[in-house]
N, C-alpha and C positions, 0 to 999 in steps of 0.2 A: 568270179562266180558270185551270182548273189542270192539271198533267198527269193519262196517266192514272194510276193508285192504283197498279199493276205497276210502273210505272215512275218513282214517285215520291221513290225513294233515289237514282237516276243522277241525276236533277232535282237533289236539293239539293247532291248532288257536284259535279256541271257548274257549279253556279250562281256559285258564289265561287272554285272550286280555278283556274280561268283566269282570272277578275279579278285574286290574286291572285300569279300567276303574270306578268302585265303590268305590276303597281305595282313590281317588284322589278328590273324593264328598265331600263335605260339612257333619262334622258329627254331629247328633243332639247330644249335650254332658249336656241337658236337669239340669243343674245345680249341674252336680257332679263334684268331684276333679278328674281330668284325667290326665293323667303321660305325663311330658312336653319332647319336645325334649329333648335326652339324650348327642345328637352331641354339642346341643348351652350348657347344665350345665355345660359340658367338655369345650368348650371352655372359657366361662365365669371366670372357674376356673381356668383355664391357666392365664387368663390377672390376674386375683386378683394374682396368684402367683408371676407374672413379676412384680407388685404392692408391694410385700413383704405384702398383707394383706393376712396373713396366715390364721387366723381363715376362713376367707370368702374361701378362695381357700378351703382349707381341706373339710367345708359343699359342695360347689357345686361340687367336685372332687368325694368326697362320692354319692353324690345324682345322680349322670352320672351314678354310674355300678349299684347302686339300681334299678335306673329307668330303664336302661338297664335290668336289670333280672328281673325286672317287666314286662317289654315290650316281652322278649321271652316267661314267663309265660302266657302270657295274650294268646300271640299267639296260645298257645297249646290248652289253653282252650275254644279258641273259634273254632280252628281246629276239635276238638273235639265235641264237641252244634252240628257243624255244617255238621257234619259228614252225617246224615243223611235229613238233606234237600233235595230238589227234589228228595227224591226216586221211588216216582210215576213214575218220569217222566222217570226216571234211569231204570227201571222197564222194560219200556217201548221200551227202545233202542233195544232188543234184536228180536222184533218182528218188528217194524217200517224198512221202506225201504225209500229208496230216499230220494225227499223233507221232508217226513216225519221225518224221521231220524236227518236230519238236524233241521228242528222243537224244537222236541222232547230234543237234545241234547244242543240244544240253551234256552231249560226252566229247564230244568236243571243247566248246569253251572249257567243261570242267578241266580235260587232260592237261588243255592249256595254263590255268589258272594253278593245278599242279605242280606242273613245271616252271611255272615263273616261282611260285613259293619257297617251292625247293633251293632253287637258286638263287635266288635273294636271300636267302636263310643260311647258305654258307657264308656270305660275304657281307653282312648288314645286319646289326644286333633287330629285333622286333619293336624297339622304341624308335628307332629310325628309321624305319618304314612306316610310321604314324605321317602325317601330312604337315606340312610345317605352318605356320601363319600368315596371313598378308604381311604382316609389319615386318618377318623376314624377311619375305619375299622383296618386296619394296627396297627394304637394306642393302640387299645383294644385289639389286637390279639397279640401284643407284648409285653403289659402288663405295657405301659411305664405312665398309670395313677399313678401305683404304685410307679412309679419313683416321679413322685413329690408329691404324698404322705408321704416318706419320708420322705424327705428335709422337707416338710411342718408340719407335726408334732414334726421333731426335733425340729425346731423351734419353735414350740408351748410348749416345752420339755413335752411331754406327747409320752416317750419313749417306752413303750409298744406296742402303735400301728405303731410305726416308724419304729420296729424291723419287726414287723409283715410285714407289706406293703415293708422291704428289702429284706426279705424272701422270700415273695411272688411275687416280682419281678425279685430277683434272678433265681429263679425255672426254668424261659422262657430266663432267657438269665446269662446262668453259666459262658461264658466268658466274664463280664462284671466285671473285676479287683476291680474297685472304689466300686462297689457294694458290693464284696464281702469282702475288706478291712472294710469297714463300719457294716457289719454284724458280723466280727470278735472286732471291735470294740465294737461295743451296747451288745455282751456278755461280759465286762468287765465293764460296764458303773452300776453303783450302783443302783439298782432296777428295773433290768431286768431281766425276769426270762426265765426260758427255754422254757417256755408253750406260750413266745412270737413268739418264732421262727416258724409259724405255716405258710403254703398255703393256704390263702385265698381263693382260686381256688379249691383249692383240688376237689372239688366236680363234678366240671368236666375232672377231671383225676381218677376216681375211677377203671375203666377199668386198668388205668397202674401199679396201686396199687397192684391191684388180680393178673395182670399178671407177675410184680416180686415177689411176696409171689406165687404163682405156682411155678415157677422156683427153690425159694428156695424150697419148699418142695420136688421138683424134685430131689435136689441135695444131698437132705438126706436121699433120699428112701422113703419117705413117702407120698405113694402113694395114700392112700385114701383122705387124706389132698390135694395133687395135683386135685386130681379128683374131690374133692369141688371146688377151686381156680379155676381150669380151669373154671368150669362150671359158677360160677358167673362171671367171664370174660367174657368168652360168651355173655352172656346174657346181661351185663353192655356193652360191646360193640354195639350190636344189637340194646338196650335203647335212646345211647348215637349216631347211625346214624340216627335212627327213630327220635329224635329231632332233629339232624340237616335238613335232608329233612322236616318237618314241619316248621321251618323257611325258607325255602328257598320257600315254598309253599304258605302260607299265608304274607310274611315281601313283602311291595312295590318294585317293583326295577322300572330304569328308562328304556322307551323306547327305543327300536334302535334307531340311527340315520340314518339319509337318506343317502343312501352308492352313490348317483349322479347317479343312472342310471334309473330318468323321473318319469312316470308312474308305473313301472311296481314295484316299494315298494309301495304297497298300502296298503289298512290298514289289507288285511289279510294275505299278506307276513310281516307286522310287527310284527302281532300277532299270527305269526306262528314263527316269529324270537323270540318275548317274550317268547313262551314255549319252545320253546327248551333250550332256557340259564336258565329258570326254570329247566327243565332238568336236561342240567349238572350242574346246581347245587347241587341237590340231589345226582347225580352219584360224584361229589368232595368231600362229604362230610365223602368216602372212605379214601378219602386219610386224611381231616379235622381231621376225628378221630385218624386215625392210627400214626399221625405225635404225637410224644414226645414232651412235655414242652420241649425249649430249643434248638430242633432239629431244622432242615431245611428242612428234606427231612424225606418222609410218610417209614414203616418198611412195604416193601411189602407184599403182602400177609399175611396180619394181621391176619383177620378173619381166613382164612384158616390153617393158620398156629396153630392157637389156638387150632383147631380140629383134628389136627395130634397131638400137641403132649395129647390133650384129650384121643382119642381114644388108644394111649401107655401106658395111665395112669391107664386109669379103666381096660386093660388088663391086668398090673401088678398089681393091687389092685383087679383081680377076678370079674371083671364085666364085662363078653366076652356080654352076651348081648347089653351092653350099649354100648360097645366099636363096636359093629354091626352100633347099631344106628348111632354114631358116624362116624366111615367110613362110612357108606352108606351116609351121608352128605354131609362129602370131597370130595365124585366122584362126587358130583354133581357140584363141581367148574369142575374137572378134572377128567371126565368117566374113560378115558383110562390112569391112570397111573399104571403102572406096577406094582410099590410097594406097591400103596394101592390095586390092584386088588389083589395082591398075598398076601397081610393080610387078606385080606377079605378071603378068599380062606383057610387059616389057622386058624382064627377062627371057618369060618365052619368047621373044623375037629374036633378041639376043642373042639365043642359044639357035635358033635357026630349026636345022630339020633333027638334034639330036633329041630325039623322042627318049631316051631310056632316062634323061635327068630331067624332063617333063615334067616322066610320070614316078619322079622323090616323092615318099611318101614325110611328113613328117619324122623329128624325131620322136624316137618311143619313150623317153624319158618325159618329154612334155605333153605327149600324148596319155601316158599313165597318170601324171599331176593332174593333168585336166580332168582325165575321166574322173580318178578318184575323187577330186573336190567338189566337182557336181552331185554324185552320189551321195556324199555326206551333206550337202545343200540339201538334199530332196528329203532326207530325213532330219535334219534343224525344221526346216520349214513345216515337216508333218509334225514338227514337238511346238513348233507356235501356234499352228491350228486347232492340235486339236487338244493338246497338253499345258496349254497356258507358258508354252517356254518363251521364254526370251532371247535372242539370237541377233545380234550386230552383226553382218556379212561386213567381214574386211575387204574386197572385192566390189572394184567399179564393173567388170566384167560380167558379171553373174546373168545369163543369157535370162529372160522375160519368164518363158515355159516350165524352170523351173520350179515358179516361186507359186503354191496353189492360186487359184481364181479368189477365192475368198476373202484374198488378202494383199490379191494383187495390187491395187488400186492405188491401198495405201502404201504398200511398196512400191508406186512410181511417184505418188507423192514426194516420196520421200527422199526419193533418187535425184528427183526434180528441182528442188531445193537443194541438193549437193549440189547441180551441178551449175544451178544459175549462181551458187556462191564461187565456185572457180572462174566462172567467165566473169566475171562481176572484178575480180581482181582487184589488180588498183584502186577500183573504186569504194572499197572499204575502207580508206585513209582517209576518206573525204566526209566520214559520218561519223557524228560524234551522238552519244544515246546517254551524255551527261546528265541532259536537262536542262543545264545552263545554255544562255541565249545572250550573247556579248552586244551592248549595246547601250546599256541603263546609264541610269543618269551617276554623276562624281561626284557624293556629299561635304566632299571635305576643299575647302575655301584654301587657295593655293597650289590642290593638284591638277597637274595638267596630263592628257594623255598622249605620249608622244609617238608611241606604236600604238597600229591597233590592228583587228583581223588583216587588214589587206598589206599594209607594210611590213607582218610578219610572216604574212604566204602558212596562213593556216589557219584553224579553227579554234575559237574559245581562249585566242592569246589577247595578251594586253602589257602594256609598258608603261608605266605612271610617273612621273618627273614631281618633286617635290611635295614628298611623301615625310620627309623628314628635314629639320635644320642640319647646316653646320656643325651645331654645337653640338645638338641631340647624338650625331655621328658618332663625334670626337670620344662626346663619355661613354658611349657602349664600346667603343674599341676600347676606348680604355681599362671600362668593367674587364674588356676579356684580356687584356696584355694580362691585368692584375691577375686573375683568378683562372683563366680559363684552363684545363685541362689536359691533358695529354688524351683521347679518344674517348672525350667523357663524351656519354650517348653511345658509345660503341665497346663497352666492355674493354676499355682502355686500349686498344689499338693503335699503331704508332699511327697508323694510317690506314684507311678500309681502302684504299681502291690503290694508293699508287706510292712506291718503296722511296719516289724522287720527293715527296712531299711531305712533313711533316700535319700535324692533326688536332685542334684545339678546339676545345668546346664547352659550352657551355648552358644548361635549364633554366627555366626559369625556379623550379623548386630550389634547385641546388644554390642558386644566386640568392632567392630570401632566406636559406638556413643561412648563408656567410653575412648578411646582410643580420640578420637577427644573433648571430655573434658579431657584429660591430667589425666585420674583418671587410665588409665592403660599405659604400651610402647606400642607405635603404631608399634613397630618391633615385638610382642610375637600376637598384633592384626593380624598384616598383614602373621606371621607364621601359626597362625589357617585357616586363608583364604588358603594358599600355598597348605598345605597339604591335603586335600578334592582335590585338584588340580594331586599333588604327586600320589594318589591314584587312582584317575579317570583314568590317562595314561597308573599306573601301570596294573590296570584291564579293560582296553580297548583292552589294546596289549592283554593281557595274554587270557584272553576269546575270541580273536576274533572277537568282535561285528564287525557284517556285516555294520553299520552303525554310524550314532555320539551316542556320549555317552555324556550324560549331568546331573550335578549335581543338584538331587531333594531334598535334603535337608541334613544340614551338624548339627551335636547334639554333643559338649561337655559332653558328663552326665560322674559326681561321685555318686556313692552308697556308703553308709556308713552303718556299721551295727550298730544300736542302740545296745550301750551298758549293761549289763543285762538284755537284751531279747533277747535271741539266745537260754537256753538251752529248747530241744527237739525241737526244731523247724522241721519242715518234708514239709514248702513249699520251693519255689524258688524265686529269687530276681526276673526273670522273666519266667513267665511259657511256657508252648513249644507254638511257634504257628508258621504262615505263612507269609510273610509278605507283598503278592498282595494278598491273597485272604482268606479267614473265614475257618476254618480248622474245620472239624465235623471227629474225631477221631474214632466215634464209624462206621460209615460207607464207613471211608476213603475217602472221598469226599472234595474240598476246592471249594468254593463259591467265584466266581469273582466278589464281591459286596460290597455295602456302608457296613458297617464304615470301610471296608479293603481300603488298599490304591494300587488301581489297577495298579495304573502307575508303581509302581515300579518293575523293572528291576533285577536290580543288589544290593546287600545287602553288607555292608563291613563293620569291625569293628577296628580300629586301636586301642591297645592299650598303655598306656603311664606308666603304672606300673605294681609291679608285688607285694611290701609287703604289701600282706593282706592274708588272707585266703577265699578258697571257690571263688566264681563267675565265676565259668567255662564255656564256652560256652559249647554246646554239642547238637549233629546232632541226629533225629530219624527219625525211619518211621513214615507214615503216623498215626500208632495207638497212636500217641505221650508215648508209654511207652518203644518202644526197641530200645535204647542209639546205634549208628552206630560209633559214635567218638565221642572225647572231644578234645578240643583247650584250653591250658593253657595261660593264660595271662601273657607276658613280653613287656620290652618295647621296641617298635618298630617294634610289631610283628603283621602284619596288615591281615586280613581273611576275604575271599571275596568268593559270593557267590549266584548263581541265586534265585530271591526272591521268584520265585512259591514253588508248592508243591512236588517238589520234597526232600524243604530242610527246613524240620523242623526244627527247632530249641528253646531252651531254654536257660537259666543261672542259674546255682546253686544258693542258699544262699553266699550272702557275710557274715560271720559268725565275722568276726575281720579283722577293720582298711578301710581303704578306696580305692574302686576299681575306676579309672579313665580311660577312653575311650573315642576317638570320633568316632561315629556313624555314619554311611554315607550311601545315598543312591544313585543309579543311573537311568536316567529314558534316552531312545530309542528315546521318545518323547520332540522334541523341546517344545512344548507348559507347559508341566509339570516342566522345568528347574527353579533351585532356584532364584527367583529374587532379594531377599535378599541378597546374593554375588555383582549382580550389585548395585544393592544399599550402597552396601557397598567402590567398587569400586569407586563411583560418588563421596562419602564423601571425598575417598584418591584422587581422582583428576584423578586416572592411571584406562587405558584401562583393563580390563581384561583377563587373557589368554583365548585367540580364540580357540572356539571347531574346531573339523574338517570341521564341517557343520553351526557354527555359526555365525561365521564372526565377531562378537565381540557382546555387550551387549546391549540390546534395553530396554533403561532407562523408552520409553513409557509402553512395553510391562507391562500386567496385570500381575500377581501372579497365578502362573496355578491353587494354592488351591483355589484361590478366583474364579477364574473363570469358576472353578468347583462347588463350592456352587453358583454363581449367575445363571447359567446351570442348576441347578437342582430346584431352585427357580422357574423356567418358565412351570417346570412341577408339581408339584403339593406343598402345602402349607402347610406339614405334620409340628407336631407340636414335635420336638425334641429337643428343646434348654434346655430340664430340667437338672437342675446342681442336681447330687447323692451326692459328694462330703462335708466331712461335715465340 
């Protein structure tokens, strides 16, 4: 039942502006135990963690996602109670006109609003009906309580649940190195068992569960099994939007803010602006679902997709009828697709003269999702026309007619551009929007180029041979036998990526403070400085940068392979990634976001030996499994390379003896330039060599890392500092 169409802006104002106008009341909580904010036990248990009082962190860290899944429970059930409150008056809507209408619709919502108050106010103190933060949100959604749950149970050495909660935070973030080292660890650790290793969460990924056990029974032929799998997918899917739209329904949120323009946001442009972000919220919760633990980005056309390959399934498992039902479902995302018109078309033949599974009408479950999500379409889109909303449609689906004229246009624009970027595919790997242009001339007397774009079957690479001497080699391995570190550059780490390989490293700051106490030669110091130097020019010329080029950070690292743990080993010293942006293999996409390091530029690896075995560099595509080239390690053999996605890369297993390299990167941006080098500079007394654009070192200047974390400080107060690391 809907209102009428005149008066269907006062509807979505009425609908949530007095819900949430009741959640913010005072609740009578008449002497029971009621579920405390779930934001403040989370943070509480954060400070006890900083505190090292572990026992405390672990109880209030536990008691955040209890209370948390208390608090969505509750939701449901009081979503439910209250389901049918005002229906007199609901009743009533369909005959009432004008002011009545309005009346009528205003005792309604109210009864409702009511009734959810009441309810929640047995079960849920009135501070935890307040609306929690992004920075929560984010927390929970990333699962990173499980991160210092960890830590905080190992310390507790109550290893069983440590496993669990590494596991379980594994799950949401697989390329989390330290994690995953530690998880290989606690299966070695004496009374852990396998039955540790378990997803806490699971239960809200049960949907992914049926939908890779479909697949596999796809892949074996076994079709009626697919055709179970599917169908509980489905349905676990369908379960699992219908809870998120019920939280998004009943859970607080905050008011708009006043957007400055006087009068005319009053309180029923606010509370027309509250339902509609109610709205799309339900309508995101499309994407909520369909997004994979771990993922970054929603598996389009989820739902839909389910039902194509359903409807395949029960037709090869002999259920033309179901497989009717079933397409006749799909059309209803997509009337006119050809392919399903013309299955449908084949089935009927199929089925011959039985008319009565013809004329299946769809199911009503995906008949209700459809209608539903169109309607709420029709009102998002009258809040961008004429409301100034803003409104992402999750949905490739979303039929044309929906969308008002006004605005059509550029809603095909824009549709348009989606979809030449999926067809386009593969051929995203092939563009690089560096700026760099591989080809320029080689300033330096002795180097030669031994790879270059086309021997390394890619974009922006290069391979340079006699970069360095013999000798030059010898004294920087040597610098780092002498001094080098246990994961210095990594918060001391035995190893960031791999539990088989030891981890040694070394700065160039940290080389001239040893160097200026007489504990190293300040000539093998000031050589590690040089060469970062050496390097920059050499791939400054050679790339072309349109602009300066300046050095964002310079990394000594030796690998060592731990002796008697190498046989079968099947990972890598380090595994493929990107190195400005978060690489999601399974959809080819790379993410220009935190914890990637956006600034960088240009990527370069000098190395300084070659007897060891294994630690190969080697280039892929974006699916990080199809090898484009390998770069073998010698010394003074230096390999340089734009840091987006166009150039994946990894390192084999060091397998035997010790691999040494320094690591280098380049950044465009003067602000991102390593300060560390001047710093180092200041100690020796001497000027630095002048970029093109630099003019020499500003000893004031900030640390661009630092001034990217105090940057990010002023926007919001997210709680990350948890160490995994054991």
């Amino acid at each position: 039942m809907a209102p009428p169409k005149h008066l269907s802006a006062v509807y979505v104002a009425f609908q949530l502006f007095i819900l949430k106008l009741f959640h913010f009341a005072e609740a009578n909580h008449g002497g029971l135990s009621l579920l405390q904010p779930y934001d403040f036990l989370y943070y509480s248990g954060v400070r006890s963690y900083y505190n090292q009082e572990w026992a405390k962190a672990a109880e209030l860290i536990e008691k955040s996602i209890i209370t948390r899944e208390s608090l969505f429970r509750v939701r449901r059930q009081c979503h439910d109670v209250c389901q049918t409150s005002g229906q007199e008056a609901r009743q009533r809507l369909d005959t009432a006109k004008g002011a009545l209408w309005d009346l009528w619709a205003l005792d309604w919502v109210q009864q409702e609003a009511e009734c959810l108050r009441f309810c929640m106010g047995r079960s849920v103190t009135s501070t935890a009906l307040l609306p929690v933060s992004s920075d929560i949100d984010y927390e929970f959604g990333t699962r990173n309580p499980y991160n210092f749950l960890q830590v905080t149970y190992y310390k507790l050495e109550k290893l069983q649940k440590a496993a669990a909660a590494a596991q379980t935070y594994f799950v949401a973030n697989p390329s989390h190195l330290e994690m995953r080292n530690n998880i290989e660890k606690y299966r070695r650790m004496e009374g852990v068992t396998e039955e540790a290793f378990q997803d806490r969460e699971i239960g809200n990924e049960r949907h992914w569960v049926l939908y890779d056990s479909a697949l596999q029974h796809e892949a074996s032929s076994n079709w009626p099994q697919a055709v179970e799998k599917w169908k509980a997918c489905v349905n676990e899917t369908l379960r699992q939007t219908e809870e998120c739209r019920v939280q998004c329904l009943v859970a607080s949120q905050p008011l708009p803010e006043d957007r400055g323009v006087g009068t005319v946001d009053g309180v029923f442009e606010k509370a027309a602006a509250l339902s509609l972000s109610m709205l799309s919220c339900r309508q995101f919760c499309v994407t909520q679902v369909s997004t994979r633990p771990g993922r970054l980005s929603a598996q389009e056309d989820f739902l839909p997709t389910q039902l194509e390959h359903l409807h395949i399934a029960q037709f090869k498992a002999g259920d033309i009828r179901g497989a009717v039902k079933t397409l006749r479902s799909l059309l209803l995302f997509y009337p006119s697709d050809k392919d399903s018109v013309d299955n449908l078309q084949f089935y009927f033949e199929t089925l011959g003269g039985d008319r009565e599974s013809k004329e299946t009408q769809p199911c009503e479950e995906i008949s209700r999702y459809v209608s539903r999500s169109l309607e709420e379409k029709k009102l998002l889109y009258f809040g961008v026309e004429h409301l100034d909303f803003s409104f992402t449609d999750p949905d490739i689906w979303t039929p044309e007619d929906v969308v008002p004229e006004s605005i059509r246009e550029a809603w095909k624009a824009e549709k348009e551009k989606m979809n030449e970027k999926m067809k386009e595919g593969e051929q995203q790997i092939d563009v690089d929007d560096s700026g760099f242009f591989a080809g320029g001339p080689v300033p330096q007397v002795g180097v030669t180029i031994t790879m270059d774009d086309e021997l390394l079957n890619g974009t922006n690479r290069v391979v340079f041979d006699g970069v360095m001497t013999e000798k030059e080699c010898e004294r920087i391995v040597q610098l780092a036998n002498a001094v080098a570190s246990a994961g210095d550059g990594y918060r001391g780490r035995r190893s960031p990526h791999t539990p088989h390989e030891t981890f040694d490293g070394l700065t160039v700051l940290r080389a001239a403070k040893l160097a200026q106490d007489a504990l190293v030669n300040q000539t093998d110091a000031k050589l590690l400085y040089e060469l970062g130097e050496r390097a920059r020019i050499l791939l400054h010329s050679y790339f072309r940068s349109p602009s300066g080029l300046f050095v964002a950070f310079t990394h000594l690292v030796c690998r060592n392979a731990v002796p008697g743990d190498q046989q079968g080993r099947i990972d890598l010293s380090h595994p493929v990634h990107v190195d400005n942006c978060l690489l999601e293999p399974e959809t080819k996409q790379c993410w220009r976001e935190a914890p990637a390091f956006i600034h960088r530029d240009l990527s370069a690896i000098l190395y300084l030996n070659q007897d060891f075995e294994g630690g190969e560099l080697f280039f892929t595509h974006r699916d990080a499994k199809t090898v484009t080239a390998r770069v073998k390690p010698a010394c003074g053999r230096l390999v340089g390379f734009s840091s987006g996605p166009v150039n994946p890369h990894g390192v084999t297993a060091v397998t035997s003896g010790r691999r040494c390299a320094l690591a280098l990167w380049f950044t465009k941006e003067k602000l991102y330039r390593d300060m560390e080098r001047e710093e180092a500079e200041v100690m020796w007394g001497e000027p630095g060599v002048k970029n093109e654009e630099e003019g020499g070192g500003n000893t004031a200047s900030r640390n661009a890392r630092s001034q990217s974390s105090k940057d990010k400080s002023k926007e919001r107060g997210r709680v990350t500092g948890g160490r995994d690391e054991l």
